[in-house]
N, C-alpha and C positions, 0 to 999 in steps of 0.2 A: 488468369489473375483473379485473385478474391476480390471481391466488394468488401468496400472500408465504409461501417458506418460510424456518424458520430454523433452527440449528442455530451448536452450542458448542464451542468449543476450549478446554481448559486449557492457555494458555501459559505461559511461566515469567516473563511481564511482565502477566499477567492473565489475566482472563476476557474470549474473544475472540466475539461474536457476528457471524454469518456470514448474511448474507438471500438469499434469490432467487426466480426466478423459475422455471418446470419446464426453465429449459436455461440460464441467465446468474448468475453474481453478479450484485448487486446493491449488497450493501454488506457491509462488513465493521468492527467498532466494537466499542472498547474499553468493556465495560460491568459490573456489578456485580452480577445475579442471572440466570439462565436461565427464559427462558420459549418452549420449544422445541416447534417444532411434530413431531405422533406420526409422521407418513410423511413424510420427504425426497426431493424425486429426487434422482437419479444423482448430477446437478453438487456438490450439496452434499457429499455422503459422498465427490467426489473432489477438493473443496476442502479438507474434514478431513486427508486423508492427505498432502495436499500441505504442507498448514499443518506439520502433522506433521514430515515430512521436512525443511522450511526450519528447525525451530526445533531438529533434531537434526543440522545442518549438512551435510545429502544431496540437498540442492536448492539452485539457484543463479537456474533463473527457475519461475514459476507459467505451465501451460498448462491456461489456466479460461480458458471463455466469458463475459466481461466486457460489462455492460449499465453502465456507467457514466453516471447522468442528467447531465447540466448544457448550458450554450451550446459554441455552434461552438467560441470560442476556448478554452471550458476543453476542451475534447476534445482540442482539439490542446496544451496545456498536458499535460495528461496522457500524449499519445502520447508525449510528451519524454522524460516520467518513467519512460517505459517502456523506456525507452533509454539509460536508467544505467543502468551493469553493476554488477552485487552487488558489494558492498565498496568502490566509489568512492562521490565526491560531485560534486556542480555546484552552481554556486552559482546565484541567482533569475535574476543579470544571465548566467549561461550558457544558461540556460533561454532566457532574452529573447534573447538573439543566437541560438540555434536554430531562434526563430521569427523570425527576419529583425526583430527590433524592440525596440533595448537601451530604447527609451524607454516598453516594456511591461512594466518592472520589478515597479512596484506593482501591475496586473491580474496578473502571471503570481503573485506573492507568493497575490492571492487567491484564482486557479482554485486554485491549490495545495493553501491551507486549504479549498476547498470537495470536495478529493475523498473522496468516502464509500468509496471501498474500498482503506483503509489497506492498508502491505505488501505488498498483492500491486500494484496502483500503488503503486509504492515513493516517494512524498511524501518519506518520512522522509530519503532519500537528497539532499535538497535545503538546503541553508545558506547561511549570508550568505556574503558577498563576503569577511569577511575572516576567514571560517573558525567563526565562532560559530553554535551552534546553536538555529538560531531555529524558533518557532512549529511548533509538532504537537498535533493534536486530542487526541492519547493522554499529553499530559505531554512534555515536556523531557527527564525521566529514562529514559523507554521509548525514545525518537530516539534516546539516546545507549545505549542495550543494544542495539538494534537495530543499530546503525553498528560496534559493539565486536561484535559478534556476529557480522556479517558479515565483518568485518576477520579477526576469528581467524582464521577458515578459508581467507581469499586471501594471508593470511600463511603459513598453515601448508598451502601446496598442494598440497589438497585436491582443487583443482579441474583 
């Protein structure tokens, strides 16, 4: 069995736990107390500074070694996601035409909700078809400080 490490952010949408392996995220989740483990590697402490950076508007992407568990398809659901640029959105059915298959609406909707490493797979970046902010593991109101958060700074060219 792999060693799970973890480790904490204090963001300004919460308490951000952060898991991995000695070289990958793993997961990242909105949660309510710290239970952190005493030695991190590397990957962690250079996921903190990054986290850091995005939530003080000095990062645009995350370059973390990402172990994302799930099926083929959500892998490739994810690679999608990975490919919104900070500050835009697409909606489920852009995502499905991405992967060559509008009629993979409702799968892509759930590899979506099934991804454990919030933000940095930027999930949040994903909304209905006609603009409404749907379904985030972290709350509705954290998707939409996230999305304004991001905005600020592609408004205010930053970047």
């Amino acid at each position: 069995m792999t060693d799970i490490f973890k480790a904490y952010y204090h963001s300004p949408i919460g308490l951000i736990e952060l898991s991995a392996n000695h070289k990958q995220i793993i997961g990242l989740y909105f949660v309510e107390k710290e239970d952190a483990s005493t030695d991190i590697p590397e990957i962690l402490t250079k996921a903190l500074k990054q986290l850091d950076e995005y939530f003080s508007g000095k990062r645009i992407n995350f370059e973390l070694d990402l172990f994302p568990e799930g099926s083929e398809f959500q892998k490739k659901v994810w690679d999608q996601l990975l490919k919104i640029p900070f500050g835009t959105t697409k909606s489920y059915l852009n995502v499905a035409n991405a992967l060559g298959d509008r009629n993979a609406l409702r799968a892509v909707g759930n590899a979506n909700g099934k991804n454990k490493i919030s933000i940095i797979i930027p999930c949040h970046r994903v909304i209905g078809a006609n603009g409404s902010l749907t379904g985030f593991g972290g709350g509705i109101w954290r998707k939409k400080w996230l999305l304004e958060h991001e905005q600020k700074y592609v408004q205010g060219s930053l970047f």
